[in-house]
Wavefront OBJ file of the C-alpha trace (Angstrom):
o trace
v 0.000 0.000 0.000
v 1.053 3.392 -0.408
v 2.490 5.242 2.099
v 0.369 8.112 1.804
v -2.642 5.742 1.856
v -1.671 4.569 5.215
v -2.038 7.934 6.584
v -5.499 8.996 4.624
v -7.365 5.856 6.228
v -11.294 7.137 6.853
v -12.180 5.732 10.607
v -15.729 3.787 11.338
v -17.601 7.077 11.716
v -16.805 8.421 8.620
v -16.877 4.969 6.520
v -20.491 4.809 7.959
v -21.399 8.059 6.985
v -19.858 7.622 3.445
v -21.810 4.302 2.978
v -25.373 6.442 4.598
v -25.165 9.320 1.784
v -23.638 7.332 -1.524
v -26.034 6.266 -4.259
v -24.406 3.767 -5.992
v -21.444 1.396 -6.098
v -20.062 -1.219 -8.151
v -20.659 -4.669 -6.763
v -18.266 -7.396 -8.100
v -19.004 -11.004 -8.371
v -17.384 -13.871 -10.074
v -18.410 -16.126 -12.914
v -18.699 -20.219 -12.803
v -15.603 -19.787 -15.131
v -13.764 -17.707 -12.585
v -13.835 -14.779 -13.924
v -15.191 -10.958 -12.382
v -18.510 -9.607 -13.336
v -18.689 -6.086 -12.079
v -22.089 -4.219 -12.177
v -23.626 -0.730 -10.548
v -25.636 -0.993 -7.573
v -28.150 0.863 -5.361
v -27.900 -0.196 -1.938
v -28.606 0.275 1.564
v -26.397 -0.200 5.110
v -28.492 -1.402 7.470
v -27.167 -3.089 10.702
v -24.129 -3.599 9.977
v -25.280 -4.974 6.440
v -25.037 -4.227 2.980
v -28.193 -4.736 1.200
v -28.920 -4.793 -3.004
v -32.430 -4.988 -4.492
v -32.408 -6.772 -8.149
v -35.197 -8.518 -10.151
v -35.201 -11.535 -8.801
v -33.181 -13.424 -12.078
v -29.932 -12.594 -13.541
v -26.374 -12.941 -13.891
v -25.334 -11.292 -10.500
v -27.611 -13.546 -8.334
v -26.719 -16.750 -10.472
v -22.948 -16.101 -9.842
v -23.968 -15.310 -5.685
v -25.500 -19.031 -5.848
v -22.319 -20.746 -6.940
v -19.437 -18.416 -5.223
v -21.072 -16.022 -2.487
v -17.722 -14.024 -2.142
v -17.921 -10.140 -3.408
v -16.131 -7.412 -3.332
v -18.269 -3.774 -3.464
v -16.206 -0.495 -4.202
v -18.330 3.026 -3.106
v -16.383 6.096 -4.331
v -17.335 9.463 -4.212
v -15.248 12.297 -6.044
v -15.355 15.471 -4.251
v -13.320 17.700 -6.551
v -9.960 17.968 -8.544
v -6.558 19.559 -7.072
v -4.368 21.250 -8.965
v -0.784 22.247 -7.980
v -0.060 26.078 -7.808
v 1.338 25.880 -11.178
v -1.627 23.947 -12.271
v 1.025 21.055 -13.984
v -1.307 18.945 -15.598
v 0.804 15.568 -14.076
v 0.443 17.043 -10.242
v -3.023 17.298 -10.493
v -5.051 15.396 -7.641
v -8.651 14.107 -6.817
v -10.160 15.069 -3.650
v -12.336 11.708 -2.834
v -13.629 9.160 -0.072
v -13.457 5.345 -1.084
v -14.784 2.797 0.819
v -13.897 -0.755 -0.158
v -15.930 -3.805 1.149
v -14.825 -8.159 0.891
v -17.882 -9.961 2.065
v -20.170 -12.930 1.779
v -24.103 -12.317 -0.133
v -26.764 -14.451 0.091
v -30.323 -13.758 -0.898
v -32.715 -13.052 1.682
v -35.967 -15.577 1.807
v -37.487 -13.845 5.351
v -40.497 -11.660 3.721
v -40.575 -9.196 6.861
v -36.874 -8.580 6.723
v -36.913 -8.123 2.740
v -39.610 -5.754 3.886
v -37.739 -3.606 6.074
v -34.955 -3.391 3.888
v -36.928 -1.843 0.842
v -38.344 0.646 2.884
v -35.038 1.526 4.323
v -34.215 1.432 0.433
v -37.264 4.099 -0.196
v -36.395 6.233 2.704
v -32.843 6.574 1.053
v -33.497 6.912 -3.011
v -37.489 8.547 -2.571
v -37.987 9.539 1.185
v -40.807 11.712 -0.113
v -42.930 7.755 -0.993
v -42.360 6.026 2.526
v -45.327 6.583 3.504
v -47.075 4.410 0.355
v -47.189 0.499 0.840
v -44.948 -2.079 -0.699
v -47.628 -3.905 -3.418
v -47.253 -7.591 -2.803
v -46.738 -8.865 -5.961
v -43.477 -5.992 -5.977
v -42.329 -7.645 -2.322
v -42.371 -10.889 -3.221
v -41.184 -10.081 -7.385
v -37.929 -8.372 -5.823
v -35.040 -10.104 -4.909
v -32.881 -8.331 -1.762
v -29.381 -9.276 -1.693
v -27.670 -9.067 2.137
v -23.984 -8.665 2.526
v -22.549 -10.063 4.995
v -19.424 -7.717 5.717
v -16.054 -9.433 6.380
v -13.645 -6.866 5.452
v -13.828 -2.798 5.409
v -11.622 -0.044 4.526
v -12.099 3.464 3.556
v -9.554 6.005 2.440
v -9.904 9.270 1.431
v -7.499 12.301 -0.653
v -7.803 16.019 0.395
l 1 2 3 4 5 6 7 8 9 10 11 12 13 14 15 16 17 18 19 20 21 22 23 24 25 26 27 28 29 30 31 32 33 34 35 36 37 38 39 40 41 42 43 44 45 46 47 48 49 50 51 52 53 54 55 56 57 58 59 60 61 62 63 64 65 66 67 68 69 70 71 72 73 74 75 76 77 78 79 80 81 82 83 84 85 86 87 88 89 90 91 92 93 94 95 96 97 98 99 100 101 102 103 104 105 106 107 108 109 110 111 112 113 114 115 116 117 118 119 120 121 122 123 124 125 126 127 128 129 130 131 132 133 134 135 136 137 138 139 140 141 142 143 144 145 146 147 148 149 150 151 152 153 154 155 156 157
């Protein structure tokens, strides 16, 4: 690791907070032939938790089923930096990363997949938490829970 990276380490607080007010990440998974499969996400912390909603078929779920490790990257870029004589080679970005190793497994508990879409619609619409979850959405949505092994955050200012 770089040495500067060893000093710009983002502490539990602030990791939380990044993970609270990011939108999207990109969620890694590997293929039956070993290979990485990297798509964007929504998702949600919740208790500890990372948690994806998906339809409740494709390529990211099939590739959960047969290897349940993943790796999910949340960046957020909060600028560029430019030197004082704006050299286009010393030219920084001012950001927050968070990087997460963990296990995923689909959630089959109705009541928890529940309470994790409307933690989902208090994040991405807060202004429709008040409207119910149809049943034939609850039960037609897949939620993803990841089980958080490893957790690191950086950030560049």
């Amino acid at each position: 690791m770089q040495n500067r990276m060893k000093m710009n380490q983002l502490n539990k607080e602030e990791i939380e907070n990044l993970l609270k007010r990011t939108e999207t990440g990109s969620l890694a998974t590997i293929n039956e032939d070993g290979g990485p499969y990297v798509i964007p996400v929504h998702f949600v912390y919740y208790e500890d938790s990372i948690f994806v909603h998906s339809l409740p078929k494709g390529k990211k779920l099939d590739n959960i089923k047969v290897n349940p490790n993943i790796c999910l990257s949340i960046y957020e870029m909060q600028g560029l930096l430019l030197d004082s004589k704006e050299n286009p080679c010393d030219t920084n970005t001012k950001y927050e990363s968070v990087v997460i190793f963990g296990k995923a497994t689909l959630l089959e508990d109705v009541s928890m997949k529940e309470t994790i879409l409307k933690e989902i619609i208090k994040k991405y619409t807060p202004n429709l938490i008040s409207r119910e979850i149809p049943e034939n959405m609850l039960k037609g949505t897949a939620v993803t829970k990841i089980e958080i092994k490893e957790i690191t955050g950086k950030y560049y200012k």
